[in-house]
C-alpha positions in Angstrom: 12.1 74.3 11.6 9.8 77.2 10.0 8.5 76.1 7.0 6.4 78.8 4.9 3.0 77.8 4.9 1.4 78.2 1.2 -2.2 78.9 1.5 -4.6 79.1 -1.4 -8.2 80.2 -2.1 -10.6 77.7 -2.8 -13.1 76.7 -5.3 -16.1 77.0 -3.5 -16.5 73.2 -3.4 -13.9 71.2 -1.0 -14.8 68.0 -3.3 -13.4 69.8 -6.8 -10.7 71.4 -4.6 -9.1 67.6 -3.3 -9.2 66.9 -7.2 -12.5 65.4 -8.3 -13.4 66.2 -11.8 -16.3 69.0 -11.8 -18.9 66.9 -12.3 -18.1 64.5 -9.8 -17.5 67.1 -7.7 -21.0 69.2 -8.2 -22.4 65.6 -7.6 -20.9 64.7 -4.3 -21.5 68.9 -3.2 -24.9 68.2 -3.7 -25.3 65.0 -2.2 -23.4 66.3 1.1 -26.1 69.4 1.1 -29.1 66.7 1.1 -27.3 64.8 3.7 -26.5 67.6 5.9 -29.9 68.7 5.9 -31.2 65.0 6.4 -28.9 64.7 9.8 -30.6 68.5 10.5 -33.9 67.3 10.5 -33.5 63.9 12.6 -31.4 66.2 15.3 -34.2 68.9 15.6 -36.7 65.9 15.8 -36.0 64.7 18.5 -37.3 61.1 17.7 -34.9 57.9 17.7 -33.0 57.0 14.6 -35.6 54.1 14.1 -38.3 56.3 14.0 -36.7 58.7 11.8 -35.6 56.0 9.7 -39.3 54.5 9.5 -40.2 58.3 8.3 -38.0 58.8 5.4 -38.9 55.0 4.4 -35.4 53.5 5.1 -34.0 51.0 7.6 -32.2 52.7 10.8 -29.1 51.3 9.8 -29.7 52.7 6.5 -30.2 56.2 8.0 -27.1 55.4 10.8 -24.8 55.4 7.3 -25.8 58.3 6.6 -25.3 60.3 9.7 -21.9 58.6 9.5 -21.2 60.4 6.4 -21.0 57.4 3.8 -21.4 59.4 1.2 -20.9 57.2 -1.4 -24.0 54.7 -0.2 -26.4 57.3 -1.1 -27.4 58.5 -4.5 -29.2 62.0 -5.3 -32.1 59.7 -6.0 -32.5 58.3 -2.8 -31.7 61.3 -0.9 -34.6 63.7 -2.3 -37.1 60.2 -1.7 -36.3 60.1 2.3 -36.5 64.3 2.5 -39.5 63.8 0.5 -41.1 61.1 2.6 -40.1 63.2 5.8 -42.2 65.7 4.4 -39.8 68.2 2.8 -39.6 69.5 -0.8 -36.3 69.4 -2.8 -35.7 72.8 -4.8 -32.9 72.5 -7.7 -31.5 75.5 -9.5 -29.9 75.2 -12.7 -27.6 78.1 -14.2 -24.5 78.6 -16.6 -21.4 78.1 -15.1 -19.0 80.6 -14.2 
């Protein structure tokens, strides 16, 4: 019963890495950065999810998805709009490829 365990280095991003194509993959990286950051901001708030929610313009069940990880109910788009209307600025950084 010992089985050789094969380990290998990642990509960099878990989404390419469970076999995504790259740019669905640089999609959903991103999109799990703006959420991560979004579910920083309402923990270190310490307001309710309802007033968070009315913050960001969205619905607190809208915001409970997201700190529920449903990634795929949120679109870049809306993500920058509720950092933006909590008062933060979305940076983006383009460059070639490696």
């Amino acid at each position: 019963m010992t089985e050789k365990l094969k380990m290998m280095r990642g990509s960099g991003n878990v989404f390419l890495d469970l076999g995504y194509s790259r740019e669905e993959a640089q999609n959903l990286i991103l999109r799990s950065d703006l959420m991560s950051r979004i579910e920083r901001y309402v923990r270190a708030s310490g307001l309710s999810q309802k007033e968070c929610a009315a913050r960001m313009g969205v619905t607190q069940p809208r915001l409970n998805d997201l700190l529920k990880a449903k990634i795929d109910k949120f679109s870049l788009d809306a993500l920058v709009n509720m950092l933006g209307h909590a008062g933060m600025r979305v940076e983006l950084k383009v460059r070639k490829a490696a």
